[in-house]
C-alpha positions as CSV (number, residue, x, y, z in Angstrom):
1,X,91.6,81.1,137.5
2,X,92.5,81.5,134.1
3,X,93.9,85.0,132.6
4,X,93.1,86.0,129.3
5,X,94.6,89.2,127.2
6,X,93.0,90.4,124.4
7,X,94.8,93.3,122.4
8,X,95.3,94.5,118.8
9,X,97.4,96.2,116.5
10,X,96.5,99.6,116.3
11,X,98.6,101.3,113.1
12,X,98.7,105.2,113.3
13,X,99.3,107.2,109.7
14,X,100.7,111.3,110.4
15,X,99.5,111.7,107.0
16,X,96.8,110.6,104.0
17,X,100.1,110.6,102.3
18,X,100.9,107.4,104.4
19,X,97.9,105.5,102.8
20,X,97.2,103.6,99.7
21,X,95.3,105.1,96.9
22,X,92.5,103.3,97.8
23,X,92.4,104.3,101.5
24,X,92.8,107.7,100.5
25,X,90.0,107.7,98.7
26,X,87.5,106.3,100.9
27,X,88.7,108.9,103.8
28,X,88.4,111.6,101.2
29,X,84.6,110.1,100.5
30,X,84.0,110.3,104.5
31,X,85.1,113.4,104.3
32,X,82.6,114.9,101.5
33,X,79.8,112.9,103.7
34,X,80.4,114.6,106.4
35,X,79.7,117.8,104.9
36,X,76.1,116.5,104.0
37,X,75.6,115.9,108.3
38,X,72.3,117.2,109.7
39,X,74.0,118.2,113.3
40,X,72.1,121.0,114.6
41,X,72.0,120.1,117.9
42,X,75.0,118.5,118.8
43,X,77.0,120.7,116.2
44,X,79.4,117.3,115.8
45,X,79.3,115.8,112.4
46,X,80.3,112.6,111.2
47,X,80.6,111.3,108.1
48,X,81.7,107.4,107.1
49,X,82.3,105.9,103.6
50,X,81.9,101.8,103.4
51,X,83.8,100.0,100.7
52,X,82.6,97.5,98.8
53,X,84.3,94.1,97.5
54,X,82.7,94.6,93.8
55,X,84.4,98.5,94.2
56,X,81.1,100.3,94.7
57,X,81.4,103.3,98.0
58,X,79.1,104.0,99.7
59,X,78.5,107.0,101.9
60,X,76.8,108.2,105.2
61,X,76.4,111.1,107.5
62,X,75.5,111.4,111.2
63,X,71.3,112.6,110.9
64,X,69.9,114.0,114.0
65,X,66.6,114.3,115.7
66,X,65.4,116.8,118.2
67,X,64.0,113.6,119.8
68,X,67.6,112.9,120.2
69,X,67.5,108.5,120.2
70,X,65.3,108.8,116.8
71,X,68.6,110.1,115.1
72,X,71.2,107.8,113.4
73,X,75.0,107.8,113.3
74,X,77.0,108.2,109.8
75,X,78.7,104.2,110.3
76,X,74.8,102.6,110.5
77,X,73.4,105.1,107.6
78,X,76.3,103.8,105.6
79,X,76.8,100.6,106.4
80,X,72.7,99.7,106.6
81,X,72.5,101.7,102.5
82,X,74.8,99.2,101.7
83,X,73.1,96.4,103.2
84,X,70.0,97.5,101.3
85,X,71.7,98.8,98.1
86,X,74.1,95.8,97.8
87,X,72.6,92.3,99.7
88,X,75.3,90.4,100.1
89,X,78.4,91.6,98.7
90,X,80.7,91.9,101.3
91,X,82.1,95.3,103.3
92,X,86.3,95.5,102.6
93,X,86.0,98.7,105.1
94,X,84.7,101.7,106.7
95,X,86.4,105.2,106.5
96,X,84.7,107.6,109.3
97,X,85.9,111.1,110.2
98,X,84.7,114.0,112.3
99,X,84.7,117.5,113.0
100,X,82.9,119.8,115.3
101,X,81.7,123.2,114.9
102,X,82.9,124.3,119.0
103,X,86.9,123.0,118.8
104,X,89.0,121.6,116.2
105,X,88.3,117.5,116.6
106,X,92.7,116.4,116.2
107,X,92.2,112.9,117.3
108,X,89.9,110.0,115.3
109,X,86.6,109.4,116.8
110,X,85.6,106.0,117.1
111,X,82.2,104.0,116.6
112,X,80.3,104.3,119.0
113,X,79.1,100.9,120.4
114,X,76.0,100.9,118.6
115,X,77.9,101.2,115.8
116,X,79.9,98.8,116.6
117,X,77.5,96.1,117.5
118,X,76.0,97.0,113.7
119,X,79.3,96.4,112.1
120,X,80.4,93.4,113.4
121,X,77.1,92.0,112.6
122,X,78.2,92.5,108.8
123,X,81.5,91.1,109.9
124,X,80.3,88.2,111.3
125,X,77.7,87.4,108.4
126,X,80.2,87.8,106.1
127,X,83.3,85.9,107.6
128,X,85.5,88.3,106.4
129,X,87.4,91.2,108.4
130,X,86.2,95.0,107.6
131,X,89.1,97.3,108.3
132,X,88.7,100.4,109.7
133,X,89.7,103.8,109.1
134,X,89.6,106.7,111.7
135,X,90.6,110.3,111.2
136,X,89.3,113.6,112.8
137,X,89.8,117.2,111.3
138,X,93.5,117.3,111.5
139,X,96.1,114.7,113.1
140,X,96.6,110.9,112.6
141,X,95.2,108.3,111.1
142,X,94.2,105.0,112.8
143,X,93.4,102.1,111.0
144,X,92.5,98.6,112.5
145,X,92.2,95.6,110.6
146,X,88.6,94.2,111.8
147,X,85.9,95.7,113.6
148,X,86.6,92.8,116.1
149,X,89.6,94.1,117.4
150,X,87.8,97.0,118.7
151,X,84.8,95.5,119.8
152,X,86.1,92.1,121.7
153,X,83.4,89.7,123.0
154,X,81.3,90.7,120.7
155,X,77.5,89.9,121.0
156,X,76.4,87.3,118.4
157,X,73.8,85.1,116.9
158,X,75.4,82.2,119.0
159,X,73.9,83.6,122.2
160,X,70.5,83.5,120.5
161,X,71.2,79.8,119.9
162,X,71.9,80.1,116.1
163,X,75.2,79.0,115.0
């Protein structure tokens, strides 16, 4: 039998205070997104901001369905614009942040693993690590320095028999 561990560095900011300009920035643009969330139902929005290599932002907000699985999660409205918007310029990373309207949200909320699965798929296409920024209402920071390190044995082309 062989054991294998798989962990990552998980860095954990107090403050926005903490971060680069830059960071700063793209939180404060998840931030603004998630003001434009449609969350009637669950009353839990979301919002992400993706940053571009050639500088661009680009922003999404969690957009929900009363047919609840035909609804979409701020990371995959912001990440697919930018697909669409921007083909082939590579993701430097993803700011998301969330609040609720029942309780105050004081931890980050993380992808979920749809999300996830859509990220690293950008990831993976581009070769290139998108770091990740997590923040709820109030409280830390998280950051991450690839979507890989949250999502290990990741699902890929290669099991479709593309390399």
């Amino acid at each position: 039998m062989e054991k294998k561990r798989i962990a990552f560095e998980l860095l954990i900011f107090q403050s926005d205070d903490e971060l680069s300009q830059n960071e700063q920035k793209l939180l404060s643009a998840a931030v603004r997104a998630r003001e434009s969330a449609y969350a009637p139902y669950s009353r839990f929005r979301v919002g992400a901001a993706v940053l571009l290599e050639n500088g661009e932002t680009v922003i999404g907000s969690n957009q929900e369905n009363a047919s609840y699985p035909s609804g979409l999660c701020a990371e995959r409205v912001a990440v697919f614009q930018a697909g669409a918007r921007f083909p082939g310029v590579p993701i430097v990373s993803i700011a998301i942040t969330a609040a609720s309207e029942e309780h105050q949200v004081d931890v980050p909320a993380a992808p979920c693993g749809n999300c996830r699965q859509s990220i690293i798929e950008y990831e993976q296409k581009q070769k290139s690590p998108i770091s990740i920024l997590l923040k709820g209402e109030k409280g830390p920071i998280y950051k991450c320095s690839s979507l890989a390190d949250i999502l290990p044995l990741a699902f890929n082309s290669s099991f479709l028999g593309d390399s």
